[in-house]
C-alpha positions in Angstrom: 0.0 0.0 0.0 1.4 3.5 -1.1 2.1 6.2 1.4 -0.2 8.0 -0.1 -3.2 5.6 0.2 -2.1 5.2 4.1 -2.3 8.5 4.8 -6.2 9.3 3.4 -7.1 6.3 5.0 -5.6 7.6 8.8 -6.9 10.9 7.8 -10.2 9.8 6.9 -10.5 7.4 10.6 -9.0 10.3 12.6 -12.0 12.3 11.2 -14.5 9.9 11.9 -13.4 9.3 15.6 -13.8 13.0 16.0 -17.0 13.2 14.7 -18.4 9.8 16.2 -17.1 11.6 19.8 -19.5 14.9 19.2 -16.0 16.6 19.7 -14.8 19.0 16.8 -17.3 20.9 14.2 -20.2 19.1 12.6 -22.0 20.5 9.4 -25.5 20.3 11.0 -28.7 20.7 8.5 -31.6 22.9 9.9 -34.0 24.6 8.3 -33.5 26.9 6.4 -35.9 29.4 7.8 -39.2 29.1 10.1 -42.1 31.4 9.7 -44.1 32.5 12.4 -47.1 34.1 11.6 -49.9 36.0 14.0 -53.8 36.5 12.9 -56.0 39.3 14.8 -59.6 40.4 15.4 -60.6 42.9 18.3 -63.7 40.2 18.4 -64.2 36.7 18.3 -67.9 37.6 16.3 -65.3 39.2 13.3 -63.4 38.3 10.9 -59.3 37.9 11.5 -58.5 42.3 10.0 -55.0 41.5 10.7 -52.3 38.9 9.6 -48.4 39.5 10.0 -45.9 37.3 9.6 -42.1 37.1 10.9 -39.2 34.7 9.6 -36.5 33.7 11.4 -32.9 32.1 9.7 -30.5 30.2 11.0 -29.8 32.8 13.8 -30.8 34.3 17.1 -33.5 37.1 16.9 -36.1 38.5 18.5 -39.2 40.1 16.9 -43.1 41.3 17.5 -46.1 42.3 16.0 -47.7 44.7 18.1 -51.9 44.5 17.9 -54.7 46.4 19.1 -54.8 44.2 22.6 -52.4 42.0 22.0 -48.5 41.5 21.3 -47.2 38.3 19.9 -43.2 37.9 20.4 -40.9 35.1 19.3 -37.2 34.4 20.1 -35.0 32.3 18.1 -32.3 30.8 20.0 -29.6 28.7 17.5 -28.0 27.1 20.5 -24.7 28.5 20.0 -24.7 30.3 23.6 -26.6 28.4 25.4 -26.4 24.5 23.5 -29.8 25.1 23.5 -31.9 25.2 20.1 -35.2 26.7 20.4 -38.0 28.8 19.4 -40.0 30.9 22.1 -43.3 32.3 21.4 -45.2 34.3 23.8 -48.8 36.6 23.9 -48.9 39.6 26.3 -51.8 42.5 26.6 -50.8 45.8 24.8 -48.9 47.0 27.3 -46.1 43.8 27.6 -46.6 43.0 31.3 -49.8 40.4 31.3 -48.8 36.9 29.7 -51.2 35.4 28.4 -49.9 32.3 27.0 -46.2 30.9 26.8 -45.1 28.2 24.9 -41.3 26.9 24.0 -40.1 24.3 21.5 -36.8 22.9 21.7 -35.4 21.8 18.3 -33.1 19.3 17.3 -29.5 20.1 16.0 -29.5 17.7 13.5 -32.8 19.0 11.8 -34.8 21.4 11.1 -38.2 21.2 12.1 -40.9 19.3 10.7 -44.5 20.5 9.4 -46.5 17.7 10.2 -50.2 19.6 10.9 -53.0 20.1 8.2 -54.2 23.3 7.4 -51.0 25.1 6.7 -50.1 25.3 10.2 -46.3 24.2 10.2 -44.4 22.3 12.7 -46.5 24.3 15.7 -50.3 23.9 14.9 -52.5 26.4 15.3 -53.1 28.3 18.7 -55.5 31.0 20.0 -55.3 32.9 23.0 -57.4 35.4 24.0 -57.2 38.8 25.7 -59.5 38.7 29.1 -60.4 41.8 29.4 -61.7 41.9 26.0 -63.1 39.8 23.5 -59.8 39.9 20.9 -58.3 36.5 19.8 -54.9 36.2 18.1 -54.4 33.1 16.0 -50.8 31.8 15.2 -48.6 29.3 13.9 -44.9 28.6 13.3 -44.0 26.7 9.9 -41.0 25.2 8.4 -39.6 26.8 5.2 -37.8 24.5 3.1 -34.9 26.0 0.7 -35.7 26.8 -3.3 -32.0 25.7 -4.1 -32.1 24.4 -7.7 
């Protein structure tokens, strides 16, 4: 066997056992982005007079849509800081100190996440929650955006 060929092949182990030992960097597919997206109406007898959306990429952010009664915030947390990939979403009153409803998921580092619910409603489903001292419901969902690479 030539040097040569001996060489890859230690090369090509010594990679492996790094890999296989979660030590060193790993190429780690997610997805490529995630839209949220937020549906209002001051009244549950209405129609939804509002619809925003916000995307996130492979990168911590933080962003709102600020309603009439209602703010809906998300957090995108890559893991980088904290080994911890997730995506926060939270509804306040107008005035961001009520919560009205919380919810976290923690992704996986070795994927993206998945839409698996009908209706368009991405990895998340679709939630309500409602502002008590009123009769406004905001709608939303979180969806997984695949890439348009040809």
């Amino acid at each position: 066997m030539s040097k040569g060929i001996v060489l890859g092949l230690l090369i090509l182990c010594g990679s492996l056992l790094v890999a296989c030992s979660g030590r060193g960097e790993a190429v780690v597919p997610k997805a490529e982005m995630i839209r949220c997206t937020a549906a209002y109406r001051a009244s549950v007898a209405q129609s939804i007079e509002r619809e925003e959306s916000v995307t996130f990429t492979n990168s911590n952010a933080e962003k709102a849509v600020v309603f009439a009664d209602m703010v809906f915030h998300a957090v995108y947390s890559d893991g980088e800081a904290d080994n911890e990939r997730a995506l926060r979403l939270w509804v306040t009153d107008g005035t961001d100190t009520a919560v009205y409803h919380t919810t976290l998921y923690q992704l996986p580092f070795d994927s993206g996440p998945q839409n698996q619910f009908v209706g368009g409603h991405g990895f998340t489903g679709l939630h309500y929650s409602y502002a008590p001292d009123s009769s406004a419901e905001l709608q939303f969902w979180c969806e997984a955006i695949a890439s348009s690479r040809n």
